[in-house]
Structures are given as structure tokens and as C-alpha cells.
FIVEXBA-186757 format. One record per residue (C-alpha): residue number from 0; residue in one letter; x, y, z. Coordinates in Angstrom, 3 decimals, decimal comma. Layout:
BEGIN
<atom i="NUM" aa="a" x="X" y="Y" z="Z"/>
...
***
This chain:
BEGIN
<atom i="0" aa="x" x="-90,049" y="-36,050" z="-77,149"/>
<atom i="1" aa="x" x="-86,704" y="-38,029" z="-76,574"/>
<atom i="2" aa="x" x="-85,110" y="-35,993" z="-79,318"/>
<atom i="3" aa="x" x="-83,836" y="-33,126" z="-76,772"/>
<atom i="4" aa="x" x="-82,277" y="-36,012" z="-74,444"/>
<atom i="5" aa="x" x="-78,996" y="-36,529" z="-76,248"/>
<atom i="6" aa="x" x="-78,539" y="-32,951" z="-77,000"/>
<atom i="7" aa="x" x="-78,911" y="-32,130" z="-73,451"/>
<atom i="8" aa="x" x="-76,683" y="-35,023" z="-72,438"/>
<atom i="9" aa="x" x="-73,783" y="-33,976" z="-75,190"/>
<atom i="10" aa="x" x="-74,007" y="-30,273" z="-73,695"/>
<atom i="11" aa="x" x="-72,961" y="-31,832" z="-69,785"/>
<atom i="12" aa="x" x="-70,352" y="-33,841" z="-71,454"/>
<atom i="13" aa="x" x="-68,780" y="-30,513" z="-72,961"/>
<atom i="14" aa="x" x="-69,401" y="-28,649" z="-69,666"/>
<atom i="15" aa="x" x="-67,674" y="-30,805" z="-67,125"/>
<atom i="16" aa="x" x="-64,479" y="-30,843" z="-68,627"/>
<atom i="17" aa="x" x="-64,521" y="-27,276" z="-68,765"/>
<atom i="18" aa="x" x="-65,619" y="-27,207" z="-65,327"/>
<atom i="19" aa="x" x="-62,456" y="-29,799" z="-64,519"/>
<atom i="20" aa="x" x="-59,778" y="-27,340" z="-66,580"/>
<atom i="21" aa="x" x="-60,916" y="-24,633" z="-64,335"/>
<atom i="22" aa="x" x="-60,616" y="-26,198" z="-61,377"/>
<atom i="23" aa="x" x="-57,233" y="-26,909" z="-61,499"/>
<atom i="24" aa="x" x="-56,193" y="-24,005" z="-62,529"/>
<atom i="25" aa="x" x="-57,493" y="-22,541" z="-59,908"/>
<atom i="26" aa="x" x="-56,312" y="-24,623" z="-57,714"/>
<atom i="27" aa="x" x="-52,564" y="-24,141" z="-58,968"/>
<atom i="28" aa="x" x="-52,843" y="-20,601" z="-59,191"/>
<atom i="29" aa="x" x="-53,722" y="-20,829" z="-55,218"/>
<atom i="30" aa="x" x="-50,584" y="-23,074" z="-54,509"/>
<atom i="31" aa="x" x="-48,584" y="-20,791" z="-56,453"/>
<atom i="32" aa="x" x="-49,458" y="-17,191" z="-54,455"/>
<atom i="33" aa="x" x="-49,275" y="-19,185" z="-50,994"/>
<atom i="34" aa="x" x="-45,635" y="-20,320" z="-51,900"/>
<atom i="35" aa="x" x="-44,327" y="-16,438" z="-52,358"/>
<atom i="36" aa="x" x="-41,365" y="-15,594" z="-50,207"/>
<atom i="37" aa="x" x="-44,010" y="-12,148" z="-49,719"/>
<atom i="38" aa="x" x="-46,085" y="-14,384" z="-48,174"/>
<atom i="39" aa="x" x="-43,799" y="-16,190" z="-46,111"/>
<atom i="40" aa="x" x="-41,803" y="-13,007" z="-44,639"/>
<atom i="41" aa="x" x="-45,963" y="-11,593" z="-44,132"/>
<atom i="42" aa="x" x="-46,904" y="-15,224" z="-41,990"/>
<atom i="43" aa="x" x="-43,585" y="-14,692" z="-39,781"/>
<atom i="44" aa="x" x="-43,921" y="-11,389" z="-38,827"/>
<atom i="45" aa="x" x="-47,525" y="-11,639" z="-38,314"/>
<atom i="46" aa="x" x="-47,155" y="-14,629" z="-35,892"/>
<atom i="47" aa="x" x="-43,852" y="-13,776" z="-34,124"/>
<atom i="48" aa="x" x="-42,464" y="-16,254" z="-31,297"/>
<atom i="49" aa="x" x="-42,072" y="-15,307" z="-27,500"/>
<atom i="50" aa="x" x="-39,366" y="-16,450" z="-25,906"/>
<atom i="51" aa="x" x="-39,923" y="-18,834" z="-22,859"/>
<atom i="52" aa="x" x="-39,657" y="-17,527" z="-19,717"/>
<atom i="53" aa="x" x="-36,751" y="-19,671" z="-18,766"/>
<atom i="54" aa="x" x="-34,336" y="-19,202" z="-21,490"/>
<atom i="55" aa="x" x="-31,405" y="-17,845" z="-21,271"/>
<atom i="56" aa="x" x="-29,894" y="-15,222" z="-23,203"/>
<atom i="57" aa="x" x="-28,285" y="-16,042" z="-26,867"/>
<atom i="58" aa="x" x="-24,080" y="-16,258" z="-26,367"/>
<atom i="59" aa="x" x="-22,647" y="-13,795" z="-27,872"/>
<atom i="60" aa="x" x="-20,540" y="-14,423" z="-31,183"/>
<atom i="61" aa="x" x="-16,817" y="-15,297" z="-30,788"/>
<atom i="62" aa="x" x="-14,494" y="-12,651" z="-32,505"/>
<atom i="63" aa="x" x="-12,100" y="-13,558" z="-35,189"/>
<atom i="64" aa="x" x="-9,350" y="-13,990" z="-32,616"/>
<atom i="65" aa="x" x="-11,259" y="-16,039" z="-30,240"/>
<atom i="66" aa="x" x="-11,849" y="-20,187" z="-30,888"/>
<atom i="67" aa="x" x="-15,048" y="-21,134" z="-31,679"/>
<atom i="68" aa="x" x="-16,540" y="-24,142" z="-29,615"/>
<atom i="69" aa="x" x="-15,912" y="-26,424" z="-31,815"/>
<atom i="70" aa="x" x="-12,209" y="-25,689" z="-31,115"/>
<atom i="71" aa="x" x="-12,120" y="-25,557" z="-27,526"/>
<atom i="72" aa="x" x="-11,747" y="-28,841" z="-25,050"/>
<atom i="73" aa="x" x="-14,516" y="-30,767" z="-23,613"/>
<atom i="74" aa="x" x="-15,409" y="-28,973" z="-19,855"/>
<atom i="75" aa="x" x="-14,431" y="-30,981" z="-17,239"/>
<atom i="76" aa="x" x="-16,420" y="-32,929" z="-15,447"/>
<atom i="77" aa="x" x="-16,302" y="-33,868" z="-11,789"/>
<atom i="78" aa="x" x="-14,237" y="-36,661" z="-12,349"/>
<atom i="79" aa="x" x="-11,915" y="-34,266" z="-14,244"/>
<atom i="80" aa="x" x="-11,335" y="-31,556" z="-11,547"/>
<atom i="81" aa="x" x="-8,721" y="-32,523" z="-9,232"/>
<atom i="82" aa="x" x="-8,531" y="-30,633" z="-5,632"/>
<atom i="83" aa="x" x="-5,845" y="-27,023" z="-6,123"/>
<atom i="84" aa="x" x="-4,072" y="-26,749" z="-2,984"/>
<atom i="85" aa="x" x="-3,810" y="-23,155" z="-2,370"/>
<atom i="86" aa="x" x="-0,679" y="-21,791" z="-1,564"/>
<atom i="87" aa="x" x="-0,168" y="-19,802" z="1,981"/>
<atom i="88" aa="x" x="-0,125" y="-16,153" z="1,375"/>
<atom i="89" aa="x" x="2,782" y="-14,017" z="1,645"/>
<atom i="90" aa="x" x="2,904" y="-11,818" z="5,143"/>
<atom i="91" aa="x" x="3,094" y="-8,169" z="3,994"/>
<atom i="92" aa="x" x="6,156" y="-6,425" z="5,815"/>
<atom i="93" aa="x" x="5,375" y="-3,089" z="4,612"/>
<atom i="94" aa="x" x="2,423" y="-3,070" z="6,807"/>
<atom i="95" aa="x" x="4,501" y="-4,145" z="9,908"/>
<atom i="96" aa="x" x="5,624" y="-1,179" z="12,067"/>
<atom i="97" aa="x" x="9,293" y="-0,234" z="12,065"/>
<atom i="98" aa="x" x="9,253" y="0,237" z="16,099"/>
<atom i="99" aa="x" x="6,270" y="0,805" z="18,653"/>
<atom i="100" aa="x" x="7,062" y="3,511" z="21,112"/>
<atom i="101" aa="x" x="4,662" y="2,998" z="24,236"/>
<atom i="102" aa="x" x="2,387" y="1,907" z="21,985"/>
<atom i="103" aa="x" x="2,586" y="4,555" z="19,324"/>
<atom i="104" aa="x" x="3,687" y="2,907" z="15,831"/>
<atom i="105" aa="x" x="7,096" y="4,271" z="13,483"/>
<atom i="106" aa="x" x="5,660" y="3,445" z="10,325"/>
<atom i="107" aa="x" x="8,134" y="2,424" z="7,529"/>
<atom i="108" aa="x" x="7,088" y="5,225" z="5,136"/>
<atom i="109" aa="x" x="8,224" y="7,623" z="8,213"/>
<atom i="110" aa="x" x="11,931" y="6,175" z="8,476"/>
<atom i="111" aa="x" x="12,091" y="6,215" z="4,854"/>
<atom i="112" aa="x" x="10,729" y="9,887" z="4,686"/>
<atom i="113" aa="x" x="13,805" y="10,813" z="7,301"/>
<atom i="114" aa="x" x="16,284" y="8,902" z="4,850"/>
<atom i="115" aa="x" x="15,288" y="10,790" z="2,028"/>
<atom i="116" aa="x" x="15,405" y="14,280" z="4,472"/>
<atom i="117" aa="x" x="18,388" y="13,363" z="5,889"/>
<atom i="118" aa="x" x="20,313" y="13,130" z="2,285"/>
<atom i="119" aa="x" x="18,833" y="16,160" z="1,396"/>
<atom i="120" aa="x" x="20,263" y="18,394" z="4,502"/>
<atom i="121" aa="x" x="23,613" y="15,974" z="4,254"/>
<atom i="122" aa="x" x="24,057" y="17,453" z="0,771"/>
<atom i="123" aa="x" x="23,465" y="20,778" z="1,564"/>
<atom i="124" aa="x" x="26,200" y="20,473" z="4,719"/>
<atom i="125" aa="x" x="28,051" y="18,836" z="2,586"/>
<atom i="126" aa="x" x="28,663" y="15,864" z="4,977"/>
<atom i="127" aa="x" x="27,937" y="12,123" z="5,027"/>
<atom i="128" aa="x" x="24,511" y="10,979" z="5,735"/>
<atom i="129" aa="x" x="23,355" y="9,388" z="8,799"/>
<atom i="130" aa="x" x="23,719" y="5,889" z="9,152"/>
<atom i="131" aa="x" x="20,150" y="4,207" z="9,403"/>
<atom i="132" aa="x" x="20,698" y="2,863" z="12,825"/>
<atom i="133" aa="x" x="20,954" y="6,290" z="14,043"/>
<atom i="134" aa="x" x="18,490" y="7,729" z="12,073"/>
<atom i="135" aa="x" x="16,225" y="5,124" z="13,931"/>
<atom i="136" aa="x" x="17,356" y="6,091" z="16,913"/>
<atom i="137" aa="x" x="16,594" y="9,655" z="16,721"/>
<atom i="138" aa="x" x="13,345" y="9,129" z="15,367"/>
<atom i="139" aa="x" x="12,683" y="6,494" z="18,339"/>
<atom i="140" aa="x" x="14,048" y="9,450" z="20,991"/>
<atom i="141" aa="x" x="12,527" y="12,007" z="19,192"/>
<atom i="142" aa="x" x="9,184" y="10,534" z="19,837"/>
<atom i="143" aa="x" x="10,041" y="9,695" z="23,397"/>
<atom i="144" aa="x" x="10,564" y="13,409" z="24,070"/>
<atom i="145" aa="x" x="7,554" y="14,418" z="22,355"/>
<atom i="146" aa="x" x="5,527" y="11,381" z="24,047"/>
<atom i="147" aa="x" x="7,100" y="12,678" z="27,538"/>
<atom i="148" aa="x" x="5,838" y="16,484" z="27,079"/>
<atom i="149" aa="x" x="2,412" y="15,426" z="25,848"/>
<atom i="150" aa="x" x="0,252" y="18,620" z="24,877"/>
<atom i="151" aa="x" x="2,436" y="21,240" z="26,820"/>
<atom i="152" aa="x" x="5,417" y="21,640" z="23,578"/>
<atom i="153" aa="x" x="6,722" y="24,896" z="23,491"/>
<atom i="154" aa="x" x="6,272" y="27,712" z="20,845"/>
<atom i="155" aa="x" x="8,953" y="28,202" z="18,874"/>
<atom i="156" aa="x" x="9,528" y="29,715" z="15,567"/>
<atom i="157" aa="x" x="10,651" y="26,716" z="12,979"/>
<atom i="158" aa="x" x="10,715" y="28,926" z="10,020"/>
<atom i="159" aa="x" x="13,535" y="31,209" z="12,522"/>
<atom i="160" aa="x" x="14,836" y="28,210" z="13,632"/>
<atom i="161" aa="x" x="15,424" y="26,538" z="10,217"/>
<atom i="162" aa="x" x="17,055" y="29,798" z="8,678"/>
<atom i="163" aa="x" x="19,161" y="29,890" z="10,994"/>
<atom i="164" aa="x" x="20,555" y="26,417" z="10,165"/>
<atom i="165" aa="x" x="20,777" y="26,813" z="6,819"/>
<atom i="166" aa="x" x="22,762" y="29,966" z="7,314"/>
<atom i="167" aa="x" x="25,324" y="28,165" z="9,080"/>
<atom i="168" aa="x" x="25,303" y="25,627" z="6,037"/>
<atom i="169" aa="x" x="25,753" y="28,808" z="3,973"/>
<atom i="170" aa="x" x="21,950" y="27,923" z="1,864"/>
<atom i="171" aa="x" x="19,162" y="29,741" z="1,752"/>
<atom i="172" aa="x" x="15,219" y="28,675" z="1,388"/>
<atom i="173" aa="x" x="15,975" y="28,528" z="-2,589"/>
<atom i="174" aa="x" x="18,513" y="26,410" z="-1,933"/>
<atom i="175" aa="x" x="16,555" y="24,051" z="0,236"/>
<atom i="176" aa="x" x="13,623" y="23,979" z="-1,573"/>
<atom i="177" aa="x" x="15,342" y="22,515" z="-5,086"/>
<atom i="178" aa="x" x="17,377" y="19,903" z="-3,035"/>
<atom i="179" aa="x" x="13,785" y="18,728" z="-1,965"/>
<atom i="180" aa="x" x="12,211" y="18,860" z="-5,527"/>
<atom i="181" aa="x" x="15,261" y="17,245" z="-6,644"/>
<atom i="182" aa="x" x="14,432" y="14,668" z="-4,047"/>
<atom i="183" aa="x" x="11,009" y="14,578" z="-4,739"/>
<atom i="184" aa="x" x="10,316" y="15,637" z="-0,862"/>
<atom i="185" aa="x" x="7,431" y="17,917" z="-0,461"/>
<atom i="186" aa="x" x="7,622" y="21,076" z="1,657"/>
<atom i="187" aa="x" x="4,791" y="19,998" z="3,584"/>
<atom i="188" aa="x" x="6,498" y="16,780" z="4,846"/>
<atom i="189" aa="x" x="10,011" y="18,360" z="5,235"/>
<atom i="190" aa="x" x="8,512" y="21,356" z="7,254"/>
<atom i="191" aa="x" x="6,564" y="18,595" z="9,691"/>
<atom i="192" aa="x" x="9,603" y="16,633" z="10,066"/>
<atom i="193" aa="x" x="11,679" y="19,561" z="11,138"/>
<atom i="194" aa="x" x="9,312" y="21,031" z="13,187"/>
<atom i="195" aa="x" x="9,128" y="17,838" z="15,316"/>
<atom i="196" aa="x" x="12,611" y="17,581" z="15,517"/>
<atom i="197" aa="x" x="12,986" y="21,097" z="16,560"/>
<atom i="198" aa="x" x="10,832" y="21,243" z="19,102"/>
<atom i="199" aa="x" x="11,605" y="18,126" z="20,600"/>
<atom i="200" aa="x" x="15,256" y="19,523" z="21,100"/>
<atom i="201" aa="x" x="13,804" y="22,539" z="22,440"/>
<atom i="202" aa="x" x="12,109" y="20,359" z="25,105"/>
<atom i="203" aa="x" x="15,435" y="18,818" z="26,132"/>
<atom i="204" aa="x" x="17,415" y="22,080" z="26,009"/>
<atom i="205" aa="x" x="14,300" y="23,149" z="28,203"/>
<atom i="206" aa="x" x="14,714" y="20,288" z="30,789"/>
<atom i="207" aa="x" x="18,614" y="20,701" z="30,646"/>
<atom i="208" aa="x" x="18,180" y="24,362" z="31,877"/>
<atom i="209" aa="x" x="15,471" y="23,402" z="34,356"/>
<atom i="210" aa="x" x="16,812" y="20,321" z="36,372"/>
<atom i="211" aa="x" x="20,354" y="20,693" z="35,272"/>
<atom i="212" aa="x" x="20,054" y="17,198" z="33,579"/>
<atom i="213" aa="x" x="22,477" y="16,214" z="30,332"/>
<atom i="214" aa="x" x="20,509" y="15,894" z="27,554"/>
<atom i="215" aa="x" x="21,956" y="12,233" z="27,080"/>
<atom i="216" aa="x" x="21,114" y="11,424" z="30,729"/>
<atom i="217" aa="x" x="17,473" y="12,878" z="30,112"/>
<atom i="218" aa="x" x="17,565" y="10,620" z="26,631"/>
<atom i="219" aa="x" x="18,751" y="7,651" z="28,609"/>
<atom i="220" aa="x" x="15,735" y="8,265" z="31,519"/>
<atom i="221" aa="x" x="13,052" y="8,236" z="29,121"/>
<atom i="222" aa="x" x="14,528" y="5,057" z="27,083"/>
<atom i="223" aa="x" x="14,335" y="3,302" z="30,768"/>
<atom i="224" aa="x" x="11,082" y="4,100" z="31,584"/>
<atom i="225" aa="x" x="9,571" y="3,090" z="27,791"/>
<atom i="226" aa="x" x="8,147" y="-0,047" z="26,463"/>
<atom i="227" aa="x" x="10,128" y="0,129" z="22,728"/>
<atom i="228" aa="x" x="8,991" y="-3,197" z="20,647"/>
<atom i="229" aa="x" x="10,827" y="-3,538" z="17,291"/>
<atom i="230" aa="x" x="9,892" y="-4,947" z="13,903"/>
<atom i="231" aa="x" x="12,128" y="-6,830" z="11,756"/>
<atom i="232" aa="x" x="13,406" y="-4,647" z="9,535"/>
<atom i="233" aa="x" x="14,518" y="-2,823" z="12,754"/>
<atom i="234" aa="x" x="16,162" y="-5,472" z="14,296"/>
<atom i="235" aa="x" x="17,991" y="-5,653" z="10,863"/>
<atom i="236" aa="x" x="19,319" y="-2,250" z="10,528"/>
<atom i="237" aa="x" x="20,759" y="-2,746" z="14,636"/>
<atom i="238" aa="x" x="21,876" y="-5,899" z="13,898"/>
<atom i="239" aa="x" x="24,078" y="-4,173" z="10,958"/>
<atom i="240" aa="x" x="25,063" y="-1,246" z="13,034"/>
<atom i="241" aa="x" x="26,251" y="-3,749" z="16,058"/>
<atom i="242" aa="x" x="28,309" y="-5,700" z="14,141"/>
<atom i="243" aa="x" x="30,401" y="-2,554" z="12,269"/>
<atom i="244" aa="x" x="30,558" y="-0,763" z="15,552"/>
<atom i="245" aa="x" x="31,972" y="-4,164" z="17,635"/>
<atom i="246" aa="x" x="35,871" y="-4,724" z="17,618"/>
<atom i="247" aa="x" x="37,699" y="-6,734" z="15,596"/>
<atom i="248" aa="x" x="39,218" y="-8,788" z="18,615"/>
<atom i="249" aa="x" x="35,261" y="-9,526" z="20,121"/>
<atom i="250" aa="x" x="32,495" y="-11,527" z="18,483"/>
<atom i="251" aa="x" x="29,526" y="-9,167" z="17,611"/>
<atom i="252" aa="x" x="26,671" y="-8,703" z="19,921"/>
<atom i="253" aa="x" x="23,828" y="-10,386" z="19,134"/>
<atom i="254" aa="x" x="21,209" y="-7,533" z="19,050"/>
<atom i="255" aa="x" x="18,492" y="-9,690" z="20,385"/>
<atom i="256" aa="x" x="20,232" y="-10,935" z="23,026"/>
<atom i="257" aa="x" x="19,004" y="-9,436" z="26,516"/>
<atom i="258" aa="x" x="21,610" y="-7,040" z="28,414"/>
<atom i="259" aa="x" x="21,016" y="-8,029" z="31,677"/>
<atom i="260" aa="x" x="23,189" y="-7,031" z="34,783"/>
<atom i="261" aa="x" x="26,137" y="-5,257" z="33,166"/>
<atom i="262" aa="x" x="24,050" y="-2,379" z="32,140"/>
<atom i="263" aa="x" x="22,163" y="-2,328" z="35,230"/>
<atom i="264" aa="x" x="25,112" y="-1,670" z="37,467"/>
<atom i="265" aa="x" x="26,754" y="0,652" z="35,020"/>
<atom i="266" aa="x" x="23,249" y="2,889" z="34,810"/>
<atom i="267" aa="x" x="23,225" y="2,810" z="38,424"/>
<atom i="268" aa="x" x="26,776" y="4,170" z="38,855"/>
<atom i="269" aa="x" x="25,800" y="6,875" z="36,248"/>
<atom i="270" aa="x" x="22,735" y="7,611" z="38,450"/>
<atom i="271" aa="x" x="19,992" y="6,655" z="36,711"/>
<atom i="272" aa="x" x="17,463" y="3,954" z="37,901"/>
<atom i="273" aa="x" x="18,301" y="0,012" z="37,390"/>
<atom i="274" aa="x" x="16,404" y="-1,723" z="35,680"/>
<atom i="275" aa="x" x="16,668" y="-5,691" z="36,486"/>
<atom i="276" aa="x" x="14,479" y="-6,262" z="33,466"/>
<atom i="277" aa="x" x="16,094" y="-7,716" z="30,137"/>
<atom i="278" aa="x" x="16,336" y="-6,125" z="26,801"/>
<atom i="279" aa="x" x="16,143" y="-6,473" z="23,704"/>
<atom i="280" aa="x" x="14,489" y="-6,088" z="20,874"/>
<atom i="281" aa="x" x="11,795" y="-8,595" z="21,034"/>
<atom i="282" aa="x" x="7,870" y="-7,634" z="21,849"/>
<atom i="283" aa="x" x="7,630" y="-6,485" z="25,462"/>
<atom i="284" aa="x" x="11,436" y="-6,287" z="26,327"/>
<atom i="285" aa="x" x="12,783" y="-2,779" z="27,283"/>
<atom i="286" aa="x" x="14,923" y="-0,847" z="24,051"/>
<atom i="287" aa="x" x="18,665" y="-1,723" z="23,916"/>
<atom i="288" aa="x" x="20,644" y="1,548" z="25,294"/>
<atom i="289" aa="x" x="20,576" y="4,212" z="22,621"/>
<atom i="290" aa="x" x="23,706" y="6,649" z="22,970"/>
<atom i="291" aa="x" x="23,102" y="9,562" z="20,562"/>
<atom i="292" aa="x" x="25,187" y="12,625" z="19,652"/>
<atom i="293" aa="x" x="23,985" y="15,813" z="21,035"/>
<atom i="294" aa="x" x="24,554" y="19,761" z="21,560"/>
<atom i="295" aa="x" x="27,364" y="19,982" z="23,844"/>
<atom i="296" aa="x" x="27,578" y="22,520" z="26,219"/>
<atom i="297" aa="x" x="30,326" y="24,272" z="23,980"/>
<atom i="298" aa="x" x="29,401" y="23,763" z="20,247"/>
<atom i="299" aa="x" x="25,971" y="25,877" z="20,697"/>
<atom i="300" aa="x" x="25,214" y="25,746" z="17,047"/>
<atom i="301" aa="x" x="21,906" y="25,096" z="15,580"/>
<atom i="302" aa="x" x="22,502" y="21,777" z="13,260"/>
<atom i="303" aa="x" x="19,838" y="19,807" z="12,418"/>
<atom i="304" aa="x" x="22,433" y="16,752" z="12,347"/>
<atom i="305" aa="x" x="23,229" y="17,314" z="15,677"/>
<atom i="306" aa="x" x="19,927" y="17,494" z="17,313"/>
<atom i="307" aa="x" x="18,548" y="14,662" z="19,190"/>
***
């Protein structure tokens, strides 16, 4: 009876070491699969991260031209910063009117636009342009005629009127319309400025026959009874054109300065109203006298550099 005790007992000896060998192999084998980069990539994509709800978006990668942040100074702090005092901006002339005619503005771009016209027609008369001074002038009486006839202007035929002048320059429409490419004028804006111009000496001419009035006396009313303010670059150009036109033996008027009395009495003996107030060329003061060439009573010809 205690014969199959040690056999039994020899039999668990061999069996647990068995048992132990297999054990750890499995055991290793299990370490081993779990370890795979398959497995890995399989546990990341199965169990991807949200992003929290307050993070803020990754910066974007600096290109090869830009310095990384390693490379780029500490941010200043508060300490750092130092107040910038910011420089007073620059006042914008171009903006500023060249003249305001009771109220109505002359815009630079429109002075510059009769410039460039007034080249134009000078070339095809072959004369000498107009000296900006008067080219102000006429613009300023020009609107002062049309201001004065308000919506009763007469009808007249511009394109008749302005073949006619450039017959008597010896041009054509051809002619005139590659002197204004040339000048890079368009037709549009020449044909506007000309009609103005053309009917606005049509409305003296008109008043002249009617009342018997000189065209420079009828100028001369309407220039007393405005309100003309000026802007510097006005004051400028009749500040040049004062100081050529003033003799060599008398200091040059200062164009700013208000004419007072003199003029006054000599208006008055001319027969048109005194005015006791001053002027100028300063906000609110009355225009300086303008004294612009016109159509005489003998040299009838149509010439745009003669109207007005």
C-alpha cells in the first residue's frame, strides 16, 4: 500500500517544472506581441485625444527665411515698452479748394484741367500760354457769370462755336483731337470746359447788347457783389503775378493786404457801386479787382483765349 506514494510523488516533481517552463513562456510570448509597433499605432488610433476646448490653434511653422523663436528677442514686457509720441499728421492741400465762389468750390483738379486745356489750344494758336493768375481769374469770372444767370443759359451751338475757332487757328477737329491725346485730355472734359466758357461769354455778349454794359464793367459788377475766399495755393499764384506785374521803382503789393479807399473812389468814378469793405484774399474779404482781357468792340473774332 505505500508503494504507489513515491511514484505518485516523483510524477508531481516532473510535472511542475514543466508546468513552470510553460508559464514563462507564455508569459514572454505575451510581453513580446504587446510591445509591436502594430500594436502601438492600433492603441493610438483606437483611443485618439480631443483637444480641449480652450486651446488655441498650433503656430504655424516658420519658413526657411523666417527666424525661428529661438532666434528672435525676448517680447517686451511692460517695463520694456516706453510711451511713442505720435507725430501730428500732415494737412492734405490737395483737398483744400483753390477759390470758393459764393460758396461754390474751384477744385484744384479743375485749374489744373484748364492748364493742361489751355496748352493744348496755345499750341494749336501757336501763342504763349496763359499765365496761371489769369487762368484763375477766368475760371473765377467764368463761374461768376454762370452763378449770375443761374438756370436761364442760353442755347448755343458749341460744336458751331468751336469750329469756328479752330478755323481761325487754321485746325480742324483732327487736329484738336491729337493735341488732346497727346495731352492726355479727354474729349469729354475738353468739350465741358469749352462749353462753359462759351456760354458764359455768350451771357456777357448777351448783357452787353441788352443794357449797353462793357463786358469788363459787367465782370467788375459781379466781382463786387461776390463773396470770393481763396486757398493757399491761390494766394500763391497772385502773389507771383503781383509782384512781376508791379514796377521796378514800387515795392510789390502785398496780395493779402486789403485795398481799402483807393479802389473805392476810383470804382465810383467809373460808376460802379463802392464798396467800403476791405479785400483781400483772406476768408470772408471781397476778391481783389480782377481786370481781364476781353472781345473788344472791334476785334469780333471768336478766340477761345480771348473770352472771358
Amino acid at each position: 500500500m505505500d508503494a504507489p506514494k513515491p511514484r505518485q510523488r516523483r510524477k508531481a516533481l516532473l510535472i511542475v517544472p514543466v508546468v513552470a517552463v510553460l508559464a514563462v513562456v507564455a508569459f514572454l510570448y505575451l510581453v513580446s506581441s504587446t510591445a509591436s509597433p502594430a500594436n502601438v499605432a492600433s492603441t493610438a488610433r483606437a483611443e485618439p485625444v480631443a483637444p480641449a476646448a480652450d486651446e488655441t490653434e498650433a503656430a504655424p511653422l516658420p519658413s526657411a527665411g523666417e527666424a525661428t523663436p529661438g532666434d528672435q528677442p525676448p517680447a517686451p514686457t511692460a517695463e520694456m515698452v516706453a510711451p511713442v509720441e505720435t507725430a501730428a499728421e500732415p494737412v492734405e492741400t490737395a483737398t483744400e479748394p483753390l477759390a470758393i465762389v459764393n460758396g461754390a468750390a474751384l477744385a484744384p483738379r479743375e485749374f489744373d484741367e484748364a492748364i493742361a486745356i489751355d496748352a493744348v489750344m496755345a499750341t494749336l494758336a501757336g501763342q504763349a500760354p496763359t499765365s496761371p493768375a489769369l487762368l484763375l481769374e477766368q475760371l473765377i469770372n467764368t463761374r461768376l457769370v454762370l452763378q449770375a444767370a443761374g438756370s436761364n443759359l442760353p442755347a448755343i451751338d458749341t460744336a458751331a462755336y468751336l469750329a469756328a475757332m479752330l478755323q481761325a487757328y487754321g485746325r480742324d477737329s483732327s487736329a484738336l483731337d491729337q493735341a488732346l491725346t497727346a495731352a492726355s485730355i479727354e474729349r469729354e472734359r475738353f468739350d465741358l470746359y469749352f462749353s462753359q466758357v462759351a456760354i458764359a461769354d455768350a451771357l456777357v455778349r448777351a448783357q452787353q447788347a441788352a443794357t449797353g454794359q462793357s463786358a469788363g464793367d459787367y465782370i467788375r459788377t459781379l466781382q463786387q457783389q461776390a463773396q470770393i475766399s481763396f486757398g493757399g495755393e491761390a494766394s500763391a499764384i497772385l502773389s507771383v503775378a503781383a509782384a512781376d506785374s508791379a514796377p521796378a521803382s514800387e515795392a510789390a503789393p502785398d496780395i493779402q493786404a486789403p485795398i481799402t479807399a483807393p479802389l473805392a473812389a476810383e470804382e465810383t468814378a467809373a460808376g460802379v457801386p463802392a464798396v467800403d469793405e476791405p479785400r483781400g484774399t483772406e476768408i470772408g474779404q471781397l476778391a481783389p479787382d480782377f481786370t481781364l482781357p476781353t472781345l473788344t468792340e472791334v476785334d469780333e473774332s471768336i478766340n477761345l483765349r480771348n473770352l472771358l
